[in-house]
C-alpha positions in Angstrom: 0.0 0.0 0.0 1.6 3.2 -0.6 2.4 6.0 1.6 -0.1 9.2 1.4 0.4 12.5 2.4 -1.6 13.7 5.5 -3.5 15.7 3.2 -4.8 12.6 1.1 -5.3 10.9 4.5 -7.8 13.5 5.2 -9.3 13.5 1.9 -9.7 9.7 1.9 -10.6 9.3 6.1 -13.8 12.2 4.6 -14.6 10.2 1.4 -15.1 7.0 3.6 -16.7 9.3 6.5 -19.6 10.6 3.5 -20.1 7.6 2.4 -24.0 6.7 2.6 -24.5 10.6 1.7 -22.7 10.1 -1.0 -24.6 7.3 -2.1 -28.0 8.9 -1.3 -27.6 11.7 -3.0 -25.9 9.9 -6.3 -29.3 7.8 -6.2 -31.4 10.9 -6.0 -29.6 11.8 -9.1 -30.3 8.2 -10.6 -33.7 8.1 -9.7 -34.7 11.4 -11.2 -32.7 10.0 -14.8 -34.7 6.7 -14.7 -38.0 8.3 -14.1 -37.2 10.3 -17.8 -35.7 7.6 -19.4 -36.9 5.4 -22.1 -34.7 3.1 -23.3 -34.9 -0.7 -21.9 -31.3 -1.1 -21.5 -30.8 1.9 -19.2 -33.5 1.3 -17.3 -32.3 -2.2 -16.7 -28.4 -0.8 -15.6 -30.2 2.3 -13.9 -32.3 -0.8 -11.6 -28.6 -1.9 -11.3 -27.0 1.1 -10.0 -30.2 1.6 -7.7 -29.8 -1.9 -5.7 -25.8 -0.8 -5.4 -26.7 2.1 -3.7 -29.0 1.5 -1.4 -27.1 -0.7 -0.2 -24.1 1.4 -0.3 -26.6 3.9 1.7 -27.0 0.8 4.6 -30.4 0.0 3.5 -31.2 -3.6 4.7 -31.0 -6.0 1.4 -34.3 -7.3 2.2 -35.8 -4.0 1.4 -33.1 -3.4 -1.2 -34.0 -6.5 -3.2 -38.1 -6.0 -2.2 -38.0 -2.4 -3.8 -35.9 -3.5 -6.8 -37.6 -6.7 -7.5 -40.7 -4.6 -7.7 -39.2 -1.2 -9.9 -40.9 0.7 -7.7 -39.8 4.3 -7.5 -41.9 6.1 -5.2 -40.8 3.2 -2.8 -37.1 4.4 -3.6 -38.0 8.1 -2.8 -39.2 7.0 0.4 -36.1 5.1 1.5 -34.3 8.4 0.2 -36.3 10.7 2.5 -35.8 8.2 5.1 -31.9 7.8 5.1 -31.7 11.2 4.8 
């Protein structure tokens, strides 16, 4: 592993710190694109991306798999509201 600065330590200790917010707020972002979008294929890989980050987020993969089993986006919005 190689040796970082103490100002990348501090950069990567906040990265790890921001985490779930990170990952709430990039699935916000998702879930507004797959509500527009069209095209099977993205919505298949956006589905994808959704069950990363909720997990990423700490949901419990129960409810992850429940709410992506089931494309259901306002269920998504709520567990967004909810982590938040």
């Amino acid at each position: 592993m190689p040796d970082y600065t103490p100002h990348q330590k501090g950069i990567i200790k906040r990265y790890y710190e921001n985490r779930d917010t990170l990952a709430l707020q990039k699935l916000g972002e998702t879930v507004s694109n797959l509500y527009l979008e069209t095209n099977a294929r993205k919505i298949e890989r956006a589905w994808k991306s959704i069950r990363t980050q909720l997990a990423a987020a700490g949901v419990p993969e129960k409810v992850v798999a429940e709410v992506c089993d089931d494309q259901d986006l306002g269920a998504v919005a709520r567990l967004i509201a909810e982590q938040s």
